[in-house]
PDB file of the backbone (N, CA, C, O) and the ligand in Angstrom, with CONECT records:
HET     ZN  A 101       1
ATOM      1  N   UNK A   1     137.503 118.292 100.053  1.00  0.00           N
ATOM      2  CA  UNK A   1     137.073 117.156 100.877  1.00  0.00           C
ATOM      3  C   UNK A   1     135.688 116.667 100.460  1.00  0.00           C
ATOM      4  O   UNK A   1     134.793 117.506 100.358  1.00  0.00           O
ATOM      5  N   UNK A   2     135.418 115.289 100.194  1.00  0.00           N
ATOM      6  CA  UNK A   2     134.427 115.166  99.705  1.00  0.00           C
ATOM      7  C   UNK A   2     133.515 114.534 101.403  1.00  0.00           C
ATOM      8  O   UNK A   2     134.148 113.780 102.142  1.00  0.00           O
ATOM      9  N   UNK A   3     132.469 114.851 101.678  1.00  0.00           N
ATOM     10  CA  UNK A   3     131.877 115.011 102.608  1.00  0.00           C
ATOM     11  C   UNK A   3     130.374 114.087 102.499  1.00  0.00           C
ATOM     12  O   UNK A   3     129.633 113.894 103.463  1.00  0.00           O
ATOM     13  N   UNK A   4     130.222 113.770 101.622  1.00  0.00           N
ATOM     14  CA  UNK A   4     128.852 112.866 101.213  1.00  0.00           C
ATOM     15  C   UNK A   4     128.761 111.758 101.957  1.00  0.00           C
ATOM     16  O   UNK A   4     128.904 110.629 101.488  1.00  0.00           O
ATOM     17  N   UNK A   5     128.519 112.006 103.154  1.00  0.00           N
ATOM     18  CA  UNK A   5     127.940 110.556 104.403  1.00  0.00           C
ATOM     19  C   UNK A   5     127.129 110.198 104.307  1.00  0.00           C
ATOM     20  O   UNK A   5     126.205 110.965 104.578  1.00  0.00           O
ATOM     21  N   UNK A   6     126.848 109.132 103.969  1.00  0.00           N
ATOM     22  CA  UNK A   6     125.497 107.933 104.530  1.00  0.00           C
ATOM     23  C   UNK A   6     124.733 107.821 105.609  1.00  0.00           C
ATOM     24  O   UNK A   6     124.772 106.737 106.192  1.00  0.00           O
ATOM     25  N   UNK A   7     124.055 108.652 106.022  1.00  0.00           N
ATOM     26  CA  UNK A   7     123.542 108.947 107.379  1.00  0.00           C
ATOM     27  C   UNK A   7     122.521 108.043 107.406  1.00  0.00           C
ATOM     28  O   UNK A   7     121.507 108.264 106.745  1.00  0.00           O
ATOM     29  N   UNK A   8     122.689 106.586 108.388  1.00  0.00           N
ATOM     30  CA  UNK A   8     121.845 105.430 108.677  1.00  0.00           C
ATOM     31  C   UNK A   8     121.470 105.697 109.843  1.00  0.00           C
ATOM     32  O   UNK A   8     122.229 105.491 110.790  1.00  0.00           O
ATOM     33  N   UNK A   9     120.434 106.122 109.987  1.00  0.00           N
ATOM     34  CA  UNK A   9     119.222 106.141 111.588  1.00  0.00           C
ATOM     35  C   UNK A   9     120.594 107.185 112.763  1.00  0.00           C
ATOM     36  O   UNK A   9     121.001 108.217 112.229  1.00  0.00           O
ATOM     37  N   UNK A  10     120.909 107.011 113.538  1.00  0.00           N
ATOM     38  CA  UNK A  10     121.341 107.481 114.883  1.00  0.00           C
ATOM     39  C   UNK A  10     122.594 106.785 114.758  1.00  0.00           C
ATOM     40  O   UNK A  10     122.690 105.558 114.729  1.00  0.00           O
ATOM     41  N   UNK A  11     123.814 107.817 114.666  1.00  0.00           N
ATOM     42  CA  UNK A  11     124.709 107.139 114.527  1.00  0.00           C
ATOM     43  C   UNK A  11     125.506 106.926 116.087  1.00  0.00           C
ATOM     44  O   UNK A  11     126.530 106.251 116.194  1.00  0.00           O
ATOM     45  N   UNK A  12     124.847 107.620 117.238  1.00  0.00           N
ATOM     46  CA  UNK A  12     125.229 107.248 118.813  1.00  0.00           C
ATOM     47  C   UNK A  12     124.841 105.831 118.778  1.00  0.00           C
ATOM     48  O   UNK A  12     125.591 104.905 119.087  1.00  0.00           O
ATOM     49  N   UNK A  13     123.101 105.668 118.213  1.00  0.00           N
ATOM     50  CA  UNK A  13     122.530 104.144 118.740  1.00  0.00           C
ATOM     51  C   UNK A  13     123.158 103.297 117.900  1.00  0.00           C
ATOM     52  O   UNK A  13     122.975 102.108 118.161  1.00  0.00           O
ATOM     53  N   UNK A  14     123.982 103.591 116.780  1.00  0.00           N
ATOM     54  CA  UNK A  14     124.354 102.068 116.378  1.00  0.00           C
ATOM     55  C   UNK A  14     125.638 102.122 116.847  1.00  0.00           C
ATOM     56  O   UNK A  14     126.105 100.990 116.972  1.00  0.00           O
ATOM     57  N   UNK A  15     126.795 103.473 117.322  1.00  0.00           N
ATOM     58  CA  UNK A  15     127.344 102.773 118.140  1.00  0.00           C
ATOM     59  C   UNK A  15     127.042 101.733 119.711  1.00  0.00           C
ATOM     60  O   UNK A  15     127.658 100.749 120.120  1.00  0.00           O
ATOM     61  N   UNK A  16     126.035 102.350 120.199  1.00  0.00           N
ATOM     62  CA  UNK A  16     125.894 101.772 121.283  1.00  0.00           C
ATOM     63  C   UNK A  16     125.155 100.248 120.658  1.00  0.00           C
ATOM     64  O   UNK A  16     124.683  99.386 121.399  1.00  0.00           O
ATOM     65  N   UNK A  17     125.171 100.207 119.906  1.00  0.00           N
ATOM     66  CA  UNK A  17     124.672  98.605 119.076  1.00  0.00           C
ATOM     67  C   UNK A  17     125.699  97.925 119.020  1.00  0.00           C
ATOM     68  O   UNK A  17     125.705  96.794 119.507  1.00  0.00           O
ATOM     69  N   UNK A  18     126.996  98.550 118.306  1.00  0.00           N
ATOM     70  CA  UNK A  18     128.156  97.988 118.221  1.00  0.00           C
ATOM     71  C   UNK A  18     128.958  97.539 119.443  1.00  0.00           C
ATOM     72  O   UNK A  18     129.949  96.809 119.410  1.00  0.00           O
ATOM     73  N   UNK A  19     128.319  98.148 120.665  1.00  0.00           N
ATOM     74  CA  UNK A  19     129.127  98.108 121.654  1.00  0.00           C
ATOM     75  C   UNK A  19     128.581  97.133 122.492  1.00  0.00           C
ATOM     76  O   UNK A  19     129.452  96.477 123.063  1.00  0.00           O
ATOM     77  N   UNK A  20     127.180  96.749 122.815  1.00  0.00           N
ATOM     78  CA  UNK A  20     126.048  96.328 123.461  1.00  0.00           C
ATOM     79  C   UNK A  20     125.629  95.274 122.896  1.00  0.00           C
ATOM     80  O   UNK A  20     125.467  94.243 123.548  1.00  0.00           O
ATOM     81  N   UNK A  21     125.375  95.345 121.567  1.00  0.00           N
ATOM     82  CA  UNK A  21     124.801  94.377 120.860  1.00  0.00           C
ATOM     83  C   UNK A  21     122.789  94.791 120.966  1.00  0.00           C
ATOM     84  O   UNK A  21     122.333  95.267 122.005  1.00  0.00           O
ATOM     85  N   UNK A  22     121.919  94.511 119.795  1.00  0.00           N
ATOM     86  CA  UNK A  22     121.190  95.121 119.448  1.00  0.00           C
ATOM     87  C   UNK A  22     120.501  94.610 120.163  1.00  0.00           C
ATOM     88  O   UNK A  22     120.463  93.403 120.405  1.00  0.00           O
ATOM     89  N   UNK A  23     119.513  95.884 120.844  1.00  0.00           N
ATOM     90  CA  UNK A  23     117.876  95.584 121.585  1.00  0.00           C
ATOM     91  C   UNK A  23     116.878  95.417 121.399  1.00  0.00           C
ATOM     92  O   UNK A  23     116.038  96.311 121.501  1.00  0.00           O
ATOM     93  N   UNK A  24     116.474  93.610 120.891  1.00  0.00           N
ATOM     94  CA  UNK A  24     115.662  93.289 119.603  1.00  0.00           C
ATOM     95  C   UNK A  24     114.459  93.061 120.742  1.00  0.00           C
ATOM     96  O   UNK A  24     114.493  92.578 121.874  1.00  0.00           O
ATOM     97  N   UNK A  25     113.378  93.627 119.930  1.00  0.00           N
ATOM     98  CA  UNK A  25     111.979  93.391 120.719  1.00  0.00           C
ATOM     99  C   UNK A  25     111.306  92.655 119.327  1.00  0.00           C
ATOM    100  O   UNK A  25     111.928  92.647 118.265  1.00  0.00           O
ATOM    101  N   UNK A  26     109.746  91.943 119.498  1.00  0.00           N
ATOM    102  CA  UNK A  26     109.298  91.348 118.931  1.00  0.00           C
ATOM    103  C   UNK A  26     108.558  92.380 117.842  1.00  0.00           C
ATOM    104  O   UNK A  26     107.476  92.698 118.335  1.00  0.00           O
ATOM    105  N   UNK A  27     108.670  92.762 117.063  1.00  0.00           N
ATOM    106  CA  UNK A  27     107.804  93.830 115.995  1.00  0.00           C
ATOM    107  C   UNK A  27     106.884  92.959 115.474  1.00  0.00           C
ATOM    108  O   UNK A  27     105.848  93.590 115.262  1.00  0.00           O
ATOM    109  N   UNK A  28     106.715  91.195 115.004  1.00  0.00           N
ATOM    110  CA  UNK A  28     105.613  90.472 114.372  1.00  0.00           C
ATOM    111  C   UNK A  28     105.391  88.907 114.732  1.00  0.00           C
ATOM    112  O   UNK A  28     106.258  88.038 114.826  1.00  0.00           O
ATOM    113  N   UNK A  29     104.705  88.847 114.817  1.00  0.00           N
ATOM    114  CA  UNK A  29     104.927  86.824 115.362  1.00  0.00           C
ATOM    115  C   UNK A  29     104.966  86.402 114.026  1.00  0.00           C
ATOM    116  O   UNK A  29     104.037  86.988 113.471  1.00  0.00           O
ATOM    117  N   UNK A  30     105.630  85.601 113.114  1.00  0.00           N
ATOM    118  CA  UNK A  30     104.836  85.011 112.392  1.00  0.00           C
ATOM    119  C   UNK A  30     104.212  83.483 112.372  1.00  0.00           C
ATOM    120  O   UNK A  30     103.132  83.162 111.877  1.00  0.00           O
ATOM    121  N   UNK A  31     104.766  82.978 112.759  1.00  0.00           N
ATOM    122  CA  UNK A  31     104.647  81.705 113.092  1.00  0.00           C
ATOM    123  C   UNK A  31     105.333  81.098 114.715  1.00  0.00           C
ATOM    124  O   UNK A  31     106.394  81.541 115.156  1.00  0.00           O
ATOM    125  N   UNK A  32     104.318  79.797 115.605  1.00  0.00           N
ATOM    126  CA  UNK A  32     104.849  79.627 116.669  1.00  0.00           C
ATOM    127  C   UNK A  32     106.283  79.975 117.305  1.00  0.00           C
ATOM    128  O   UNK A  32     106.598  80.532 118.357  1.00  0.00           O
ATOM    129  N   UNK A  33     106.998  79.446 116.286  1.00  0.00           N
ATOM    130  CA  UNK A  33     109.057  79.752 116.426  1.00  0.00           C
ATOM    131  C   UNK A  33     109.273  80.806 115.464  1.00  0.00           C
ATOM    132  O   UNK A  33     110.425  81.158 115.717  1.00  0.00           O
ATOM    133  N   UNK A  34     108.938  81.379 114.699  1.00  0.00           N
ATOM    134  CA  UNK A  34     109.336  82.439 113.666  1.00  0.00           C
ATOM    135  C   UNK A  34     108.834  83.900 114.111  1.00  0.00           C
ATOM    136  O   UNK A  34     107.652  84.186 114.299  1.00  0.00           O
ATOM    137  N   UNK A  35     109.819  84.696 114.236  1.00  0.00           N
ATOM    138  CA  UNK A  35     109.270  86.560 114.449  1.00  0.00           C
ATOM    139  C   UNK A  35     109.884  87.294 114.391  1.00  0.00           C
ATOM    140  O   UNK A  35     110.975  87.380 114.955  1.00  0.00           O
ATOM    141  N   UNK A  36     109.303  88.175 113.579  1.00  0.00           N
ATOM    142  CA  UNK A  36     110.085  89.164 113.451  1.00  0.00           C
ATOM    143  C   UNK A  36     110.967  90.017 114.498  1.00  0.00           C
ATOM    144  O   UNK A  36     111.042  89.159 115.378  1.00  0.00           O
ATOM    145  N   UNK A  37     111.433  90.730 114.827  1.00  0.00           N
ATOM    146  CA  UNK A  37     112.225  91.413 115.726  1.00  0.00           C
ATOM    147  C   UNK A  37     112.523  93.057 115.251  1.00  0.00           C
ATOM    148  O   UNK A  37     112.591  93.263 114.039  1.00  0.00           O
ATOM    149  N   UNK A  38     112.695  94.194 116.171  1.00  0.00           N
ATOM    150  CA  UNK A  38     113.155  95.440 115.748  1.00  0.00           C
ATOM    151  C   UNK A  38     114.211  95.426 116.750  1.00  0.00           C
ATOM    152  O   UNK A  38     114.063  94.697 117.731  1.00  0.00           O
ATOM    153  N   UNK A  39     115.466  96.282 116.603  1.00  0.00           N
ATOM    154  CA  UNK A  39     116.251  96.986 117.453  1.00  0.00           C
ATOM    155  C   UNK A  39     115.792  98.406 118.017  1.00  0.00           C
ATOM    156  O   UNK A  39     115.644  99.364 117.259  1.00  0.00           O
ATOM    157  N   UNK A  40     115.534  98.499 119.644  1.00  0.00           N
ATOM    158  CA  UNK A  40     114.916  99.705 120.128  1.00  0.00           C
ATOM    159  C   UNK A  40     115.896 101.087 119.313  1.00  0.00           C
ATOM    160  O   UNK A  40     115.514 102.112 118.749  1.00  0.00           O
ATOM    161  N   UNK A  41     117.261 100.536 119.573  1.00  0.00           N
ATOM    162  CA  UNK A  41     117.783 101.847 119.683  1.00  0.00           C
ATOM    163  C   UNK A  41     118.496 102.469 118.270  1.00  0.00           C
ATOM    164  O   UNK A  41     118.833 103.620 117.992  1.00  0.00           O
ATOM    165  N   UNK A  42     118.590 101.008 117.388  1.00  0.00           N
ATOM    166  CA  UNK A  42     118.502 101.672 115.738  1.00  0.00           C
ATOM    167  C   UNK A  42     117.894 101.110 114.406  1.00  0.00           C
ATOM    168  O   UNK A  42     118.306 101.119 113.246  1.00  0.00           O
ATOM    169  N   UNK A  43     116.665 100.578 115.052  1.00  0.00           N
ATOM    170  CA  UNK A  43     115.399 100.165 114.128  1.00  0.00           C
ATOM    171  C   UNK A  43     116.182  99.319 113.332  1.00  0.00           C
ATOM    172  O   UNK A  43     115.616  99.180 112.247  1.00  0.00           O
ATOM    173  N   UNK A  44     117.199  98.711 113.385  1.00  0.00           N
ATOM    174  CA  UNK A  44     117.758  97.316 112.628  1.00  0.00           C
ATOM    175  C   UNK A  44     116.169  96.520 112.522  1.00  0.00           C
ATOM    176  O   UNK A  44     115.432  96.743 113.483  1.00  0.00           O
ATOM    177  N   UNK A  45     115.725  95.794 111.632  1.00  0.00           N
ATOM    178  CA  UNK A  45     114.919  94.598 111.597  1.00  0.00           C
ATOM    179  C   UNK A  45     115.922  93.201 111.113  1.00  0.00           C
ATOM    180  O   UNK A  45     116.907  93.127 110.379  1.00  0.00           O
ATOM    181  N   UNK A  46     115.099  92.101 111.959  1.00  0.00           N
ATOM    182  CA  UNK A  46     115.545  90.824 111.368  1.00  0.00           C
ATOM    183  C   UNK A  46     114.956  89.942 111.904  1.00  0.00           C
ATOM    184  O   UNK A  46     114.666  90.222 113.067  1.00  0.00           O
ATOM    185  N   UNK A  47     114.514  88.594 111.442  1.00  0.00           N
ATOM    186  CA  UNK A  47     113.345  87.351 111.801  1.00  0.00           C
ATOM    187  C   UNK A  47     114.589  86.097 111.742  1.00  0.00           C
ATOM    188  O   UNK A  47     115.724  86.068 111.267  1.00  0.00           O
ATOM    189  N   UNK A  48     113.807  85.188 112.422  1.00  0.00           N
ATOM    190  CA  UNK A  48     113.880  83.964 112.914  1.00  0.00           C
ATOM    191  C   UNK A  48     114.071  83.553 111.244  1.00  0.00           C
ATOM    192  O   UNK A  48     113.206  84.171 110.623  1.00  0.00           O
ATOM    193  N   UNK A  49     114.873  82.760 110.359  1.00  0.00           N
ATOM    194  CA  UNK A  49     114.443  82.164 108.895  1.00  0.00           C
ATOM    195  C   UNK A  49     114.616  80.398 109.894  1.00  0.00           C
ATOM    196  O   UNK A  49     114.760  80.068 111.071  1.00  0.00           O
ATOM    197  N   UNK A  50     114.456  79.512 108.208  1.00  0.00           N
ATOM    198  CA  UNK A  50     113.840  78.620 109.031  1.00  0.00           C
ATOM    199  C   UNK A  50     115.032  77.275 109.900  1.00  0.00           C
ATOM    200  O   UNK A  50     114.710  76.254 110.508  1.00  0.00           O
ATOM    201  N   UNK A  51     116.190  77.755 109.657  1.00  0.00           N
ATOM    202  CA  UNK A  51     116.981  76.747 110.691  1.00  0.00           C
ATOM    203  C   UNK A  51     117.077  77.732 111.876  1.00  0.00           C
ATOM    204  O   UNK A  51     118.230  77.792 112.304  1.00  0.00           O
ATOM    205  N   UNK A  52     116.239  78.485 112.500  1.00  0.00           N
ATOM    206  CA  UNK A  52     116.243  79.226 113.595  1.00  0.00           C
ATOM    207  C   UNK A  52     116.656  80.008 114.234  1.00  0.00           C
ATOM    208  O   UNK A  52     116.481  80.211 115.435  1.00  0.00           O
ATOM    209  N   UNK A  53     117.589  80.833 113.090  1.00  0.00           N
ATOM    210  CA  UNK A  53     118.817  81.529 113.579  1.00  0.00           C
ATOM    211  C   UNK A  53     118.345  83.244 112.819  1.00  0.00           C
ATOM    212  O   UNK A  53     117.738  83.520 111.784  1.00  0.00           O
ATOM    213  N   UNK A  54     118.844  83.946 113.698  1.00  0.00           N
ATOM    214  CA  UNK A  54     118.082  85.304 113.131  1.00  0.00           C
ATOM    215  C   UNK A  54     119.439  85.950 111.995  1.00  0.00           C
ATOM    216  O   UNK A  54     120.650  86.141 112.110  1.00  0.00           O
ATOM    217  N   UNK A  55     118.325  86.140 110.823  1.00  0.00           N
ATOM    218  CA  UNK A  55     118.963  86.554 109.741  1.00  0.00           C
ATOM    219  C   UNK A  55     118.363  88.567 109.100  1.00  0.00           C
ATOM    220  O   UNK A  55     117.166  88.815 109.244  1.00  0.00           O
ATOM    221  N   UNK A  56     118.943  89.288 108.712  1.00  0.00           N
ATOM    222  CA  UNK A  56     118.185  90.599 108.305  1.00  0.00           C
ATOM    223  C   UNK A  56     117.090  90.111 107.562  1.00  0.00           C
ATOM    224  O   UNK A  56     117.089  89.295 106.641  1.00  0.00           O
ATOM    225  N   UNK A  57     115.885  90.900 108.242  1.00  0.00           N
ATOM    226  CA  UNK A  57     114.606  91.031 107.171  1.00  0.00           C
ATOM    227  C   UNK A  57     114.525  92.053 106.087  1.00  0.00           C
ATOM    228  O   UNK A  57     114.079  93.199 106.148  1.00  0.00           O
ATOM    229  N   UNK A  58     115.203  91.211 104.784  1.00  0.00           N
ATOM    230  CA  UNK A  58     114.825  91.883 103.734  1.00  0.00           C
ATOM    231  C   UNK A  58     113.254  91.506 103.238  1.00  0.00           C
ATOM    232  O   UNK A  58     112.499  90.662 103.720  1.00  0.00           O
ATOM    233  N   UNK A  59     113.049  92.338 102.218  1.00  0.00           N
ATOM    234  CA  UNK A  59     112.012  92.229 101.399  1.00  0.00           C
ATOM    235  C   UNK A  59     111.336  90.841 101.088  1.00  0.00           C
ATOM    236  O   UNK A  59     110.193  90.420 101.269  1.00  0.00           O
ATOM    237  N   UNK A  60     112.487  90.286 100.547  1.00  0.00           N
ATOM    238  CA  UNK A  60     112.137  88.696 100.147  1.00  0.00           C
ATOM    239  C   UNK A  60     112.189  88.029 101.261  1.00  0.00           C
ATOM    240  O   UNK A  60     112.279  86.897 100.786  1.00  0.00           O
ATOM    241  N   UNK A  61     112.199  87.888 102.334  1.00  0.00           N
ATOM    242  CA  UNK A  61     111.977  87.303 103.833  1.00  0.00           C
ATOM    243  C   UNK A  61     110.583  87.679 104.279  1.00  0.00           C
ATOM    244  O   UNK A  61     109.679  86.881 104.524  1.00  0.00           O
ATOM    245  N   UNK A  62     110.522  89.087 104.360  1.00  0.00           N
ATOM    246  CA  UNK A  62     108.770  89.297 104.548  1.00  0.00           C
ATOM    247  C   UNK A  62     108.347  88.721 103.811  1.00  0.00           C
ATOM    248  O   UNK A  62     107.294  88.229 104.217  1.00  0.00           O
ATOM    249  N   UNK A  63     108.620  88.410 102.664  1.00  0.00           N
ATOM    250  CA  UNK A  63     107.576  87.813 102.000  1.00  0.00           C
ATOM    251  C   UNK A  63     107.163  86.377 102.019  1.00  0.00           C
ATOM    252  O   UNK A  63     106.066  85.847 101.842  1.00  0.00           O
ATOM    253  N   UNK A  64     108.466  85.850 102.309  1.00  0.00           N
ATOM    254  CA  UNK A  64     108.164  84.525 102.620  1.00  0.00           C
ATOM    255  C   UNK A  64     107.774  84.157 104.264  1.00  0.00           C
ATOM    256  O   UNK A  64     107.484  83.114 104.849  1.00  0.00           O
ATOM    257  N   UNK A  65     107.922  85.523 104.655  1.00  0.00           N
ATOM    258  CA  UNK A  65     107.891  85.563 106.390  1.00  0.00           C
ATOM    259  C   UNK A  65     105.243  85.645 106.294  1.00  0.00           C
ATOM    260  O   UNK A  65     104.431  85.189 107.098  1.00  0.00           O
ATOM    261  N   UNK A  66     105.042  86.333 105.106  1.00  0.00           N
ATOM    262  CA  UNK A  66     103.912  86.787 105.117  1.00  0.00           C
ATOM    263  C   UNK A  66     103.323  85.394 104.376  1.00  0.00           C
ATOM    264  O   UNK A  66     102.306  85.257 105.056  1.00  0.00           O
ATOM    265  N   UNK A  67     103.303  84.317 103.465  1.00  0.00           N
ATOM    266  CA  UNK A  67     103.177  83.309 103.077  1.00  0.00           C
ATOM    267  C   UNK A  67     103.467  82.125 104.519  1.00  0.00           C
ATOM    268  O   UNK A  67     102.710  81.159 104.434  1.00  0.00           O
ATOM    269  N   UNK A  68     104.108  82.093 105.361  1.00  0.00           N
ATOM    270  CA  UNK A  68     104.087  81.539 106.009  1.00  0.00           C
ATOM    271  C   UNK A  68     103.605  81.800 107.685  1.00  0.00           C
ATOM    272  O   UNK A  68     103.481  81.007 108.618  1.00  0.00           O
ATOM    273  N   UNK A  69     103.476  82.742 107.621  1.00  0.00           N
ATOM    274  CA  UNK A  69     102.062  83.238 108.337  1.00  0.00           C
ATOM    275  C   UNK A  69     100.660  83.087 108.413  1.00  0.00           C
ATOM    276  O   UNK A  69      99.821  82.814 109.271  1.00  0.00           O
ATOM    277  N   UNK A  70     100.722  83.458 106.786  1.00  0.00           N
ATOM    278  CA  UNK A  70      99.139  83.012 105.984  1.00  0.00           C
ATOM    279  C   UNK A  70      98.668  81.551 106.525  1.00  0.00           C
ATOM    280  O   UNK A  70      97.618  81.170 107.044  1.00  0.00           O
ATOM    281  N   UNK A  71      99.760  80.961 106.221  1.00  0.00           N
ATOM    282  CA  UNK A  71      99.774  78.932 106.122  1.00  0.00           C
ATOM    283  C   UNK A  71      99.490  78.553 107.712  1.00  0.00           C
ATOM    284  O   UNK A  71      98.575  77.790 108.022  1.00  0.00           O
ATOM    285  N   UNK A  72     100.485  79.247 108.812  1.00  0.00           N
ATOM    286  CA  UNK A  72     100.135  78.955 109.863  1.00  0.00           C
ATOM    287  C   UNK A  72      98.849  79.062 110.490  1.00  0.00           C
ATOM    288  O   UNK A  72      98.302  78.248 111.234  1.00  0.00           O
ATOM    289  N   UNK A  73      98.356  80.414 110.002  1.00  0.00           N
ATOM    290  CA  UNK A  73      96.903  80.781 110.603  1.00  0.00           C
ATOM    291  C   UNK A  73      95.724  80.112 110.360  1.00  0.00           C
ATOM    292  O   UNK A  73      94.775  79.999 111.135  1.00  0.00           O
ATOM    293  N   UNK A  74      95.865  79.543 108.914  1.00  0.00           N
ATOM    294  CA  UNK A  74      95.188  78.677 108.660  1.00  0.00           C
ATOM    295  C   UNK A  74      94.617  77.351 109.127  1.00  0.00           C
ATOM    296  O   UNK A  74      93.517  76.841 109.340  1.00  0.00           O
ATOM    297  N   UNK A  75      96.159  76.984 109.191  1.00  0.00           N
ATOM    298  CA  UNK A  75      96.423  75.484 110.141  1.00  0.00           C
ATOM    299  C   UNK A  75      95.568  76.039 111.008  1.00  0.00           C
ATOM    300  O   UNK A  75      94.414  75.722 110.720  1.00  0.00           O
ATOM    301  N   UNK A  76      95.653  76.832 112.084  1.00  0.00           N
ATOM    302  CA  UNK A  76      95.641  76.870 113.495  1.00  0.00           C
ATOM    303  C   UNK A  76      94.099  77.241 113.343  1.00  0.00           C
ATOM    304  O   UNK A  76      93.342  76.598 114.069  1.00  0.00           O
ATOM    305  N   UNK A  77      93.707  77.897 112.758  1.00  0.00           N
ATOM    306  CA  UNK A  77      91.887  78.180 112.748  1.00  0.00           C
ATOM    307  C   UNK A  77      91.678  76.691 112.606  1.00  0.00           C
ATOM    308  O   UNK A  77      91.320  76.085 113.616  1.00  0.00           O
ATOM    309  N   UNK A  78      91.838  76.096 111.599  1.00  0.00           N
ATOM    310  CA  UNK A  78      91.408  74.894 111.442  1.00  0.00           C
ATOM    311  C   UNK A  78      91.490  73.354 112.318  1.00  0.00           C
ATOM    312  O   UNK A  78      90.861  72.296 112.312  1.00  0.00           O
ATOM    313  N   UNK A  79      92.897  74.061 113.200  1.00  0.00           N
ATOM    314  CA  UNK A  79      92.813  73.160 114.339  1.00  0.00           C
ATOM    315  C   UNK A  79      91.894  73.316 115.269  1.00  0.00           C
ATOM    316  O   UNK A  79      91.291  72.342 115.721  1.00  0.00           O
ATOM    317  N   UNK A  80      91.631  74.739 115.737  1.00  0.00           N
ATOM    318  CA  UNK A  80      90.785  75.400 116.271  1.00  0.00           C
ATOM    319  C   UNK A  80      89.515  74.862 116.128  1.00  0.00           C
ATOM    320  O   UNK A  80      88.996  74.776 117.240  1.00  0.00           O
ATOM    321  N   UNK A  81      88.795  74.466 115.252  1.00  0.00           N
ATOM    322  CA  UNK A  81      87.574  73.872 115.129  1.00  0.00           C
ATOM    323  C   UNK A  81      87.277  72.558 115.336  1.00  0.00           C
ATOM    324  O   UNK A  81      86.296  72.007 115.835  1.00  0.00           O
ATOM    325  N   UNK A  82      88.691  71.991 114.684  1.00  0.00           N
ATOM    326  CA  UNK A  82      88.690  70.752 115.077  1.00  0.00           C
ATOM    327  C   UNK A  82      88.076  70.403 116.537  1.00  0.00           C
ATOM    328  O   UNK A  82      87.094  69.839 117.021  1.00  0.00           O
ATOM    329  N   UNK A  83      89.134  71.012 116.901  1.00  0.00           N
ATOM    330  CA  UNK A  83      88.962  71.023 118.557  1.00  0.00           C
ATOM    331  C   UNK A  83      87.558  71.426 119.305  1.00  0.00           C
ATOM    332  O   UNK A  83      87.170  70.942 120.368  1.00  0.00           O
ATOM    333  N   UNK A  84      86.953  72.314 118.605  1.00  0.00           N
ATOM    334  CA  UNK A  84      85.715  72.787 119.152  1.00  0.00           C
ATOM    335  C   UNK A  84      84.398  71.328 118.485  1.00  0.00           C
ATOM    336  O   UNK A  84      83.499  70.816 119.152  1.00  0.00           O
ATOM    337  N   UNK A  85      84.803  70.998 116.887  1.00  0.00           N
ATOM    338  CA  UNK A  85      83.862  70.299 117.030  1.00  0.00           C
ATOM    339  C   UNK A  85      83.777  68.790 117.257  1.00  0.00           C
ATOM    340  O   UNK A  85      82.681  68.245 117.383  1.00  0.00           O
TER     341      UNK A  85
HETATM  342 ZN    ZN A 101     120.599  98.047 117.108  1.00  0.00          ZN2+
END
C-alpha cells in the first residue's frame, strides 16, 4: 500500500471549510477595496484582485498586491498634505 499523503494544515479544519465555507478574516489592507484575507480554521490565504472578486494569494498577487499598496500610500500621504496645506 503506498501511503504517501499530502498532509495540508488540519485536515478536520478543511473539512469543516468544505462544509461551512472558509472563515476569512482580514490578514492585510492593501488598498481602500483590496485585502488580503486568512481562513481562521485552515490558513487558506486569498485577496480581493482587481474586478473585486476574491482570488488565491499566490506569490505573484502579493506582489502585485505590494506595488499597489506602495502606489496607494503614496497617493494618500500626498492627499494628506494636500489637505493639510
Ligand atoms: Zn478555510
Amino acid at each position: 500500500m503506498n501511503t504517501s499523503t499530502i498532509h495540508h494544515g488540519n485536515k478536520l479544519s478543511a473539512f469543516f471549510c468544505s462544509l461551512f465555507g472558509h472563515h476569512y478574516v482580514v490578514s492585510r489592507k492593501v488598498t481602500g477595496h483590496i485585502k488580503e484575507y486568512k481562513c481562521l480554521h485552515c490558513q487558506k490565504q486569498v485577496t480581493t484582485d482587481v474586478s473585486g472578486k476574491l482570488s488565491a494569494l499566490t506569490p505573484q498577487m502579493q506582489e502585485i498586491n505590494s506595488t499597489l499598496e506602495d502606489m496607494y500610500r503614496k497617493r494618500h500621504n500626498r492627499q494628506q498634505v494636500s489637505q493639510v496645506a
